[in-house]
LUMZAZA-394825 format. One record per residue (C-alpha): residue number from 1; residue in one letter; x, y, z. Coordinates in steps of 0.05 Angstrom, whole numbers, always signed. Example, Ala and Ser with C-alpha at 12.3 -4.5 7.8 and 13.67 -1.06 7.14 Angstrom:
<rec lolum="1" lumke="a" u="+246" v="-90" w="+156"/>
<rec lolum="2" lumke="s" u="+273" v="-21" w="+143"/>
//
This chain:
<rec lolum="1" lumke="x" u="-434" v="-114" w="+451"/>
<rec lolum="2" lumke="x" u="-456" v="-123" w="+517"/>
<rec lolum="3" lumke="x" u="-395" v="-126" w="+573"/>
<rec lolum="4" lumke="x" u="-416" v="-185" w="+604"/>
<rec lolum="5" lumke="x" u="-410" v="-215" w="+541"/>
<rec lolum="6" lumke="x" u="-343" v="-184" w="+511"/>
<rec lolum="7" lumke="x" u="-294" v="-240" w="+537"/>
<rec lolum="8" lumke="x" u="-331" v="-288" w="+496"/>
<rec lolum="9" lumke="x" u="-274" v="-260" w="+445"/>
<rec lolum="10" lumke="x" u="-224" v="-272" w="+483"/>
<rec lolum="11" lumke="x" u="-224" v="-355" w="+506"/>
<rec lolum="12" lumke="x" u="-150" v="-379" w="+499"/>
<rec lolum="13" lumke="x" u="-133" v="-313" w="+530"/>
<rec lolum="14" lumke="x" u="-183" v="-305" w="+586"/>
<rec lolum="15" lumke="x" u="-164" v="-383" w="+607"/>
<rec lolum="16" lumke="x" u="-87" v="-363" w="+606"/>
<rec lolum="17" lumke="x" u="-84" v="-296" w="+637"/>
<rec lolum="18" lumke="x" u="-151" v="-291" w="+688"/>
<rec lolum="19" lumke="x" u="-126" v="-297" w="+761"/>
<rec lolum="20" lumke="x" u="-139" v="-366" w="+803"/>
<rec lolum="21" lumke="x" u="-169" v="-360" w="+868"/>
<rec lolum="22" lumke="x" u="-133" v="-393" w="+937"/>
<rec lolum="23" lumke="x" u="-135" v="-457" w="+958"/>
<rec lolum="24" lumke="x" u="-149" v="-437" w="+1030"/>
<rec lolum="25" lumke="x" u="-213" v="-404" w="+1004"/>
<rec lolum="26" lumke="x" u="-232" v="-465" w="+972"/>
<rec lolum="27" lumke="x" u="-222" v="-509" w="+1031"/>
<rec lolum="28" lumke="x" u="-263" v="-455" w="+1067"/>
<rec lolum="29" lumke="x" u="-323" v="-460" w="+1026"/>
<rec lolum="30" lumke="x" u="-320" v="-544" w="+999"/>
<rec lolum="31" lumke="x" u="-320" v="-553" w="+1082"/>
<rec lolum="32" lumke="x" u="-375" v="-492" w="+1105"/>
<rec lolum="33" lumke="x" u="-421" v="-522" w="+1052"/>
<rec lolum="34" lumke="x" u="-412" v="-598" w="+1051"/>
<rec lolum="35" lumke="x" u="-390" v="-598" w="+976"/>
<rec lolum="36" lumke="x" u="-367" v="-674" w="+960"/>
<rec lolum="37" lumke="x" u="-403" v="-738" w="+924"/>
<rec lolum="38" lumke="x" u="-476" v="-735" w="+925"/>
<rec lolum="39" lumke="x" u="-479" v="-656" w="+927"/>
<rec lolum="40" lumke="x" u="-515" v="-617" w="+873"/>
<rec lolum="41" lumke="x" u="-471" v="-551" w="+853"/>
<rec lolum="42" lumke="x" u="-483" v="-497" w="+800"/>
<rec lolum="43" lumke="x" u="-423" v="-457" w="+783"/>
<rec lolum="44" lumke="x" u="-454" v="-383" w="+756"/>
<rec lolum="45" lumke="x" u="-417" v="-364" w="+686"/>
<rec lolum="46" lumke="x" u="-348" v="-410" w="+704"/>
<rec lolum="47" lumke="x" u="-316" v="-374" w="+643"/>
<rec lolum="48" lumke="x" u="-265" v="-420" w="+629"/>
<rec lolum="49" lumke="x" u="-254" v="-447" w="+695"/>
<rec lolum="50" lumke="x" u="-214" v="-403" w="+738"/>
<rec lolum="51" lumke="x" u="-263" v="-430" w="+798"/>
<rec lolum="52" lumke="x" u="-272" v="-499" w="+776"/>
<rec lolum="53" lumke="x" u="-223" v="-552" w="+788"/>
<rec lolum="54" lumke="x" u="-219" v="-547" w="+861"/>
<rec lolum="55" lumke="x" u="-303" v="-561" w="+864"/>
<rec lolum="56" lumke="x" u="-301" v="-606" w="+806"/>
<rec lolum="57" lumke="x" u="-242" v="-656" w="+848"/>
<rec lolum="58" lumke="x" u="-295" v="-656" w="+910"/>
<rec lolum="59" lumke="x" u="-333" v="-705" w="+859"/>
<rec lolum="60" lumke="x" u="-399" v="-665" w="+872"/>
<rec lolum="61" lumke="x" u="-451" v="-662" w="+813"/>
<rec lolum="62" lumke="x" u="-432" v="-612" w="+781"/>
<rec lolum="63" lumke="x" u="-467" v="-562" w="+734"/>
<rec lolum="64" lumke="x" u="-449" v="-506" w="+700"/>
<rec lolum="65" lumke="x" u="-485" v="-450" w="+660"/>
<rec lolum="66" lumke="x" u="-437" v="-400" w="+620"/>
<rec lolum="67" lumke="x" u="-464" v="-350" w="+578"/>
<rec lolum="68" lumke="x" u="-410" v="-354" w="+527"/>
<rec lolum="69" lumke="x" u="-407" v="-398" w="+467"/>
<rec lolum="70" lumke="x" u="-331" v="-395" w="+458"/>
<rec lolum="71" lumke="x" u="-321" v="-397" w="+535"/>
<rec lolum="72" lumke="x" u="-360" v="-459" w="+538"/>
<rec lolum="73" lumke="x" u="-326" v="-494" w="+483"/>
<rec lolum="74" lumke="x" u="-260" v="-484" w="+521"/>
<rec lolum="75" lumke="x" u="-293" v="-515" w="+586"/>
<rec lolum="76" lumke="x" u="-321" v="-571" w="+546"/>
<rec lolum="77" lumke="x" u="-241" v="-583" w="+523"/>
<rec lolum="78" lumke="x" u="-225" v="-583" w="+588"/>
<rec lolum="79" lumke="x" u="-270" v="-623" w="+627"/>
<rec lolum="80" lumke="x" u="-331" v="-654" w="+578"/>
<rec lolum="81" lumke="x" u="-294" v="-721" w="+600"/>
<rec lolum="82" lumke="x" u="-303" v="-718" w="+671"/>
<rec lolum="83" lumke="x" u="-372" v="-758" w="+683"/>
<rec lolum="84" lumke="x" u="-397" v="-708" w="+744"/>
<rec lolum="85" lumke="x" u="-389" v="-656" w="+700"/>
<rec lolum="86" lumke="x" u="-446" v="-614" w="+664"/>
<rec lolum="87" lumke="x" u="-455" v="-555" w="+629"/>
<rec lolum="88" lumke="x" u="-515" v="-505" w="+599"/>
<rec lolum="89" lumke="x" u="-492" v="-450" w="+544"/>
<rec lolum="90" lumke="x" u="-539" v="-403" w="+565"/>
<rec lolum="91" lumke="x" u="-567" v="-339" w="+603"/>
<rec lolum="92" lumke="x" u="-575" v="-351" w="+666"/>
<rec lolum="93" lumke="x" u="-624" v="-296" w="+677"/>
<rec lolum="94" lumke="x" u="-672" v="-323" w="+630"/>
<rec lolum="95" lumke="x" u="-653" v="-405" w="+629"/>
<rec lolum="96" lumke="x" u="-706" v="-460" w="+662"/>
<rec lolum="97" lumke="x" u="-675" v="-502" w="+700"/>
<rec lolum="98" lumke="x" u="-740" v="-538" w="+720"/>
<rec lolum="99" lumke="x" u="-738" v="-578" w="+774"/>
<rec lolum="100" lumke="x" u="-668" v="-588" w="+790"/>
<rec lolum="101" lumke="x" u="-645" v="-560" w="+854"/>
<rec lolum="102" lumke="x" u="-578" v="-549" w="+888"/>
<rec lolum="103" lumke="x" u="-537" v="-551" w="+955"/>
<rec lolum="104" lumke="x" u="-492" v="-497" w="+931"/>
<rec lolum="105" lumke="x" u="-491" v="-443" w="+879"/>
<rec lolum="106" lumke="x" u="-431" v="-408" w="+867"/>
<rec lolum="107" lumke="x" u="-401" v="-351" w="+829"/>
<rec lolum="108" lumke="x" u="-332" v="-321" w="+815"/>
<rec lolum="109" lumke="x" u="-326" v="-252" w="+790"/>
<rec lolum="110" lumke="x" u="-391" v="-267" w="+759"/>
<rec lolum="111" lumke="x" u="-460" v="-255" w="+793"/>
<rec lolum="112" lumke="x" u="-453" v="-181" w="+787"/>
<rec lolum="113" lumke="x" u="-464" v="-182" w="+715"/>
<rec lolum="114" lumke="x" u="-539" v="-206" w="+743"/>
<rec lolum="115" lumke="x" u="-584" v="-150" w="+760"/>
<rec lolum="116" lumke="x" u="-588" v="-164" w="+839"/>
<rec lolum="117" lumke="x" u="-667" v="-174" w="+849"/>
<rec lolum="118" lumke="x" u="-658" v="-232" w="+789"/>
<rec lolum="119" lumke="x" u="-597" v="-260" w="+813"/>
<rec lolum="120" lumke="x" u="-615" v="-255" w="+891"/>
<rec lolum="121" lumke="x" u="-683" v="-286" w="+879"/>
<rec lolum="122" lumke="x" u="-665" v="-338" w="+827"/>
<rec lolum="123" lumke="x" u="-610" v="-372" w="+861"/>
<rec lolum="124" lumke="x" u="-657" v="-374" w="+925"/>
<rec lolum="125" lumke="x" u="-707" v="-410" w="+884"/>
<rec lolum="126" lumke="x" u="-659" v="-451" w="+861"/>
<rec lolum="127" lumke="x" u="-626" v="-475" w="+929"/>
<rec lolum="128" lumke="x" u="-649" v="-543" w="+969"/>
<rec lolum="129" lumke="x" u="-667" v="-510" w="+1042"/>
<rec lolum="130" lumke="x" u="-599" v="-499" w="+1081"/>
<rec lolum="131" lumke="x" u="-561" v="-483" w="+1018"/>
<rec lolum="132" lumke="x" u="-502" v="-446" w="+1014"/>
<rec lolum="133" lumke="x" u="-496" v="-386" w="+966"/>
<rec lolum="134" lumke="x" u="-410" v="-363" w="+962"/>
<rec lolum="135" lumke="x" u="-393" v="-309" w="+917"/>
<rec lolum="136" lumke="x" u="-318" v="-292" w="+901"/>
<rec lolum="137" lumke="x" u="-279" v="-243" w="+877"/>
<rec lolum="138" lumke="x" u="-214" v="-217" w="+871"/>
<rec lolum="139" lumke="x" u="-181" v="-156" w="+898"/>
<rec lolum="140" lumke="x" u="-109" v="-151" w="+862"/>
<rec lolum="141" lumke="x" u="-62" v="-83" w="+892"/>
<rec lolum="142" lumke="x" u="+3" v="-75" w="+849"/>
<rec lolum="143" lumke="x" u="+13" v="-3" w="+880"/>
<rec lolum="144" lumke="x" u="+38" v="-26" w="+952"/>
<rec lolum="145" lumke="x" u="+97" v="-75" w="+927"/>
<rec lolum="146" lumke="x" u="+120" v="-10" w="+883"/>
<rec lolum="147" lumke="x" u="+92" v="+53" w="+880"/>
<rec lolum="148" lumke="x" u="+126" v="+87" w="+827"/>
<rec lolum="149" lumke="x" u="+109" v="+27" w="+784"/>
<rec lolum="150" lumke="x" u="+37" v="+46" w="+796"/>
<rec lolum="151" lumke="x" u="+53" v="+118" w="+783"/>
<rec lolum="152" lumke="x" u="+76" v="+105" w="+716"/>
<rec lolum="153" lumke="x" u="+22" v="+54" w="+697"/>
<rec lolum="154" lumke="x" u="-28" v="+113" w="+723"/>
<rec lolum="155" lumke="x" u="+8" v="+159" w="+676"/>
<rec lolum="156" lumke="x" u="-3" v="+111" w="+622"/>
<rec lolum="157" lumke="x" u="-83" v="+101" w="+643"/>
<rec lolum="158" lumke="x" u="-90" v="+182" w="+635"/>
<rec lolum="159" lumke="x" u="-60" v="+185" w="+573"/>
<rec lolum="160" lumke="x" u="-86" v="+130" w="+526"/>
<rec lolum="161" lumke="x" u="-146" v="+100" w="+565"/>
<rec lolum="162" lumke="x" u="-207" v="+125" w="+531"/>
<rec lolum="163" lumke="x" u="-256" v="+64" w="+520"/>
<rec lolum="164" lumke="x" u="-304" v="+73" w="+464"/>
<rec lolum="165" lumke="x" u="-360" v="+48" w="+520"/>
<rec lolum="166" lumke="x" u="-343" v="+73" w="+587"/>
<rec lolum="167" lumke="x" u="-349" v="+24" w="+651"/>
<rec lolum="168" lumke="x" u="-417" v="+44" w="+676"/>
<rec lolum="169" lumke="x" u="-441" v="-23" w="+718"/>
<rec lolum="170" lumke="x" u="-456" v="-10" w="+792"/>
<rec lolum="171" lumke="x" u="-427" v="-47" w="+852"/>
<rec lolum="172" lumke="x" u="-467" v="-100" w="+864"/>
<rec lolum="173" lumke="x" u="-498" v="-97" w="+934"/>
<rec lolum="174" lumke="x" u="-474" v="-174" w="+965"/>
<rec lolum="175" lumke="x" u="-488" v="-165" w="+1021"/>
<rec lolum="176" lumke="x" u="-565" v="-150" w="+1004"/>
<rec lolum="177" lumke="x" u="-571" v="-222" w="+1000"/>
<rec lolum="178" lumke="x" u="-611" v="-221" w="+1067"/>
<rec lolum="179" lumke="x" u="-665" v="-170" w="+1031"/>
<rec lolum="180" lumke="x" u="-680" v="-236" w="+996"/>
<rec lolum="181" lumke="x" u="-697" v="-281" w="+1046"/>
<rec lolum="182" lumke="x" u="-627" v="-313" w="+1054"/>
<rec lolum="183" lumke="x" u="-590" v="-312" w="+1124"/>
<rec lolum="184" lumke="x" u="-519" v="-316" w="+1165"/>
<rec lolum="185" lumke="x" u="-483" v="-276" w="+1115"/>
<rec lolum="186" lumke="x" u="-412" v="-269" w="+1128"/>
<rec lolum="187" lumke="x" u="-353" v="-238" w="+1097"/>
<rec lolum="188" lumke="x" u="-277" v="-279" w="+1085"/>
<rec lolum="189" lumke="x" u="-219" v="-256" w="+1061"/>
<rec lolum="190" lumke="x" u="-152" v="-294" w="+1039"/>
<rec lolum="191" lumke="x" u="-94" v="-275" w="+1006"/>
<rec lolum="192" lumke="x" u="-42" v="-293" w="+954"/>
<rec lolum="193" lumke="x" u="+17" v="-266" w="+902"/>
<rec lolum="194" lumke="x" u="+19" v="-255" w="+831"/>
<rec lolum="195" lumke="x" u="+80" v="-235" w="+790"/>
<rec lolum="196" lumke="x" u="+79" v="-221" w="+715"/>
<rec lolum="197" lumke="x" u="+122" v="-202" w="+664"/>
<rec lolum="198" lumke="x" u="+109" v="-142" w="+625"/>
<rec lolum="199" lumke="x" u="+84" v="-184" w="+562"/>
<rec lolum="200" lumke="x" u="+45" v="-219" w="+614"/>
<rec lolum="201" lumke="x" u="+13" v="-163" w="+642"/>
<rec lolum="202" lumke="x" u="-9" v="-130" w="+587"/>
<rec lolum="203" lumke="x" u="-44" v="-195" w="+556"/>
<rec lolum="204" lumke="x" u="-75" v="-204" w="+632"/>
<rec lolum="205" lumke="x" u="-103" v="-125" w="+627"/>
<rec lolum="206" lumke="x" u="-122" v="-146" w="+554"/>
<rec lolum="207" lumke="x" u="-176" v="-191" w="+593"/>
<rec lolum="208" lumke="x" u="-210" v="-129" w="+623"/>
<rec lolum="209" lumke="x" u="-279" v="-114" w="+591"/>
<rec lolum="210" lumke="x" u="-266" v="-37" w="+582"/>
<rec lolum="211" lumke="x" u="-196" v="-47" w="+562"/>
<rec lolum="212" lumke="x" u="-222" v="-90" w="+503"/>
<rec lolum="213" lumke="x" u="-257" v="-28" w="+467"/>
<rec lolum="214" lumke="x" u="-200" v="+23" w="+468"/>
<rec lolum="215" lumke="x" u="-206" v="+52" w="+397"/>
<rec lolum="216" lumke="x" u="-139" v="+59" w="+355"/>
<rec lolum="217" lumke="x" u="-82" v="+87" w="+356"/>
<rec lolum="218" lumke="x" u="-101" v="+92" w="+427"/>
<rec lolum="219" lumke="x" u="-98" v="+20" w="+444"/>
<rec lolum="220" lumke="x" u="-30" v="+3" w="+419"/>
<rec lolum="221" lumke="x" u="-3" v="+65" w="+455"/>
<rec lolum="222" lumke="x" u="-43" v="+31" w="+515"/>
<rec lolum="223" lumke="x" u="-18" v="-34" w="+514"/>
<rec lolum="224" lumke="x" u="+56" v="-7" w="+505"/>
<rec lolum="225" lumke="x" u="+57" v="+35" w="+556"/>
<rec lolum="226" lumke="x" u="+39" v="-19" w="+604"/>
<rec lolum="227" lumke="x" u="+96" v="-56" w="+578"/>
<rec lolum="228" lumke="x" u="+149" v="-8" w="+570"/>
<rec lolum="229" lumke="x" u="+130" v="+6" w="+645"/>
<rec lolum="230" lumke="x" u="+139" v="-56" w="+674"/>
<rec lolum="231" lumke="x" u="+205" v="-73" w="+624"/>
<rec lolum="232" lumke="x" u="+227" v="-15" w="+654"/>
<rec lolum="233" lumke="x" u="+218" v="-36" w="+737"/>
<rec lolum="234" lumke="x" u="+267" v="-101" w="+712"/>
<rec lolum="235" lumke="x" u="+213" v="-139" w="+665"/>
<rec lolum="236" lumke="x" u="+162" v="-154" w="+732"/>
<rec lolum="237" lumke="x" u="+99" v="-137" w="+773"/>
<rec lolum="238" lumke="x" u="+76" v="-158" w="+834"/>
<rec lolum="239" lumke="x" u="+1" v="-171" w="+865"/>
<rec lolum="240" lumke="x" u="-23" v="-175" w="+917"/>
<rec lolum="241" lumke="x" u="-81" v="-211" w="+918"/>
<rec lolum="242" lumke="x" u="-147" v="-214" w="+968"/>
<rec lolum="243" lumke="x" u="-196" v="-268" w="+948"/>
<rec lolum="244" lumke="x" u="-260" v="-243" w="+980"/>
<rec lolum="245" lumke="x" u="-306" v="-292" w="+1000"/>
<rec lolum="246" lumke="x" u="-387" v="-279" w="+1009"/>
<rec lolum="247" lumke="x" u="-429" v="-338" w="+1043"/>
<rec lolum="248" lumke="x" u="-502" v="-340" w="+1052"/>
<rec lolum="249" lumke="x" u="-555" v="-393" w="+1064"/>
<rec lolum="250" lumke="x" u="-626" v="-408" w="+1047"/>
<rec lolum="251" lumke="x" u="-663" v="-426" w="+1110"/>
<rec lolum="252" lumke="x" u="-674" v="-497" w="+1137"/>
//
């Protein structure tokens, strides 16, 4: 199975454990691109909807496209009652969206699944002139609140990690957006705490593409050393978050 597609397994736990993103980055981005009532959006593979609420609430017409049928079903639980509210269960890379056209496109932790001359070039197609292209991600560092914690969870990674598919998928290159014919690209960071339980922490690593092929008996032996690790720092671990923000525009 392809990664992109693996958390399509994994719905009640990818909506429980997957990390949120700030407010303050959403405020950023709803004011930068004029997101409220009469705006066309397109969220990029919303998953379940770790990025969705705070757009959704602006009472913009929404859209959606998620690869995943299980992933969709859970957003259509969620939010198939809210009337600005519209989703696609399909590729993105290959769907037609015909004439429809957008003042924002957004993704979170998603568009680098898309190889970057599709995803680059289709979401500029897709844009009204002067539309705003944000792309977020998440940047979570659990070694500076405790080192040894990391140490041990390191010791843990060299021992049982051994994915039957190894992680092979290159960085994607945001900031090539301008090779593409989009301009005023700019960089954002915010920040924000998480702290788990070990239970908790092993079901949020369980979300992890790679960490979902571990073969046996190396995967229990994973999973329990991650929690016997954390038990063993008094039952918690600590985040630190960055939410990286990426904004681009189609020209006027």
């Amino acid at each position: 199975m392809e990664f992109r597609r693996i958390f399509d397994t994994i719905p009640e736990q990818f909506d429980r454990y997957r990390p949120r993103y700030s407010r303050e980055l959403f405020d950023h981005l709803i004011a930068y691109a004029g997101v409220g009532p009469g705006k066309a959006v397109l969220e990029l593979g919303p998953g379940t909807g770790q990025a969705t609420d705070p757009i959704l609430d602006t009472g913009c017409d929404y859209h959606a496209i998620e690869l995943g049928e299980h992933l969709a079903a859970k957003l259509r639980e969620k939010y198939g009652n809210r009337n600005n509210f519209t989703l696609v269960q399909d590729d993105f890379i290959t769907h037609d969206f015909g004439e429809k056209r957008f003042d924002l496109i957004y993704s979170a932790a998603t568009i680098q699944w898309i190889p970057e001359d599709i995803a680059f070039s289709k979401t500029f197609s897709l844009l009204k002139p002067g539309g705003v292209l944000a792309m977020m991600l998440t940047r979570g560092d659990y070694k500076s609140p405790n080192e040894a914690l990391y140490e041990k969870i390191q010791r843990v990674y060299t021992a049982h990690f051994k994915p039957e598919t190894p992680y092979r998928h290159g960085s994607f290159g945001y900031a090539n957006a301008t090779d593409y014919g989009y301009v005023d690209f700019e960089r954002r960071e915010f920040y924000g705490k998480r702290e788990m339980n070990a239970d908790e922490y092993a079901a949020f690593c369980g979300t992890h593409c790679d960490h979902l092929v571990i073969p046996e008996p190396d995967k229990t032996l994973f999973f329990d050393g991650l929690r016997k690790a954390v038990l063993d720092a008094g039952n918690r671990i600590e985040f630190w978050d960055t939410y990286v923000l990426y904004l681009t525009r189609k020209p006027l």
